[in-house]
C-alpha positions in Angstrom: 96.8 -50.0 133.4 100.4 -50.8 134.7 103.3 -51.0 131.8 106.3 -52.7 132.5 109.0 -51.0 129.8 111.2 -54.2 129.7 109.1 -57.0 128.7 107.0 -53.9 126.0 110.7 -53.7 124.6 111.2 -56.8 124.0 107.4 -57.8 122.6 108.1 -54.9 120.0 111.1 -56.3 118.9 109.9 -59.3 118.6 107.0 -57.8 116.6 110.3 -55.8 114.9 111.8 -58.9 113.9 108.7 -61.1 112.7 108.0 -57.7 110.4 111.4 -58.3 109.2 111.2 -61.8 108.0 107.6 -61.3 106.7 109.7 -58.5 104.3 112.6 -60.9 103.5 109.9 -63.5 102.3 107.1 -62.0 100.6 106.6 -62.7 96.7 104.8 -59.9 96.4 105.6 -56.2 95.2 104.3 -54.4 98.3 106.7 -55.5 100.8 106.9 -52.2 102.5 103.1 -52.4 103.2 103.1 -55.6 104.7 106.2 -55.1 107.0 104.8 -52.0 108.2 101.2 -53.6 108.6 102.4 -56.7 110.5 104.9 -54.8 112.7 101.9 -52.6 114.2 99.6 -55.4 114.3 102.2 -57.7 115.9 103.3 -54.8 117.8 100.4 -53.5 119.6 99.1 -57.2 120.2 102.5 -58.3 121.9 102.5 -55.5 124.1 99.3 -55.5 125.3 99.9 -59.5 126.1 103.0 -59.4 128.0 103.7 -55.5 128.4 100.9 -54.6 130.5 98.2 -55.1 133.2 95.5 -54.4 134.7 94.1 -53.7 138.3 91.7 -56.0 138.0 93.2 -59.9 137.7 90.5 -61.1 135.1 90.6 -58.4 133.1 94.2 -58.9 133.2 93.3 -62.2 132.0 90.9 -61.9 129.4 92.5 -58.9 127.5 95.7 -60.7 127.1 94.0 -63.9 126.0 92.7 -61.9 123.5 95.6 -60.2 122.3 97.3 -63.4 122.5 94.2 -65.3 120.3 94.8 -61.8 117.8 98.6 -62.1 118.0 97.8 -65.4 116.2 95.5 -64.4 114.3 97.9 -62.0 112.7 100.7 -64.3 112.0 98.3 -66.6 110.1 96.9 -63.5 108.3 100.4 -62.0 107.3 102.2 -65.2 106.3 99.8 -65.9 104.2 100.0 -62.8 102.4 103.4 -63.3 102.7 103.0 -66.4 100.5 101.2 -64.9 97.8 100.9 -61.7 95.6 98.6 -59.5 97.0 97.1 -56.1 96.1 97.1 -53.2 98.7 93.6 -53.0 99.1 92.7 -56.4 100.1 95.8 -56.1 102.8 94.5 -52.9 104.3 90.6 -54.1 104.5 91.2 -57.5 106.1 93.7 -56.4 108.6 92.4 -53.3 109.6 89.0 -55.3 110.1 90.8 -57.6 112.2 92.6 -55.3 114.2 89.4 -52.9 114.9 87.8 -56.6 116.0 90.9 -56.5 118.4 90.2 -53.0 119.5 86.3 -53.4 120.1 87.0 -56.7 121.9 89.8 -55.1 124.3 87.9 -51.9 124.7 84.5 -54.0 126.1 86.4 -56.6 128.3 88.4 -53.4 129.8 85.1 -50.9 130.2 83.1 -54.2 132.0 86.0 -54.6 134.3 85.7 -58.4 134.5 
């Protein structure tokens, strides 16, 4: 795995400043939690999609179009809870789900080196 420092940079603050606006807009009292939550999520998936590769060019492929697919799969997850009152719980169970989904997915494509 190759990581080009420029384009992680900039994916993180990216991640950095969709985190921010998810704060700025939530209704709901645990704003801290979902900044935090989002900019990791938002963070790790942006950076494995345009901060790194691989040796191989389809596992290059696939694990980017997966962290891309999870990338958007967060945004949808943590607008929503933007959008609504939420209780801390609930937050940490469906994202963490979908971000060890994200993991288990990544880890295969990468140990199958397709």
């Amino acid at each position: 795995m190759k990581v080009n420092f420029v384009q992680s940079i900039i994916a993180i603050l990216i991640s950095a400043l969709f985190a921010y606006g998810f704060y700025s807009f939530s209704v709901s009292d645990n704003k801290t939690l979902l900044s935090l939550g989002s900019f990791m999520f938002l963070g790790i998936t942006s950076t494995i999609s345009f901060g790194c590769s691989f040796e191989l060019s389809r596992t290059s492929t696939n694990i980017k179009t997966v962290a891309i697919l999870f990338f958007v799969i967060a945004l949808i997850s943590n607008s929503c809870f933007t959008l609504m009152a939420f209780s801390v719980p609930a937050y940490v169970l469906i994202n963490g789900i979908l971000f060890l989904i994200f993991m288990l997915t990544t880890y295969s494509i990468y140990r199958a080196q397709q």
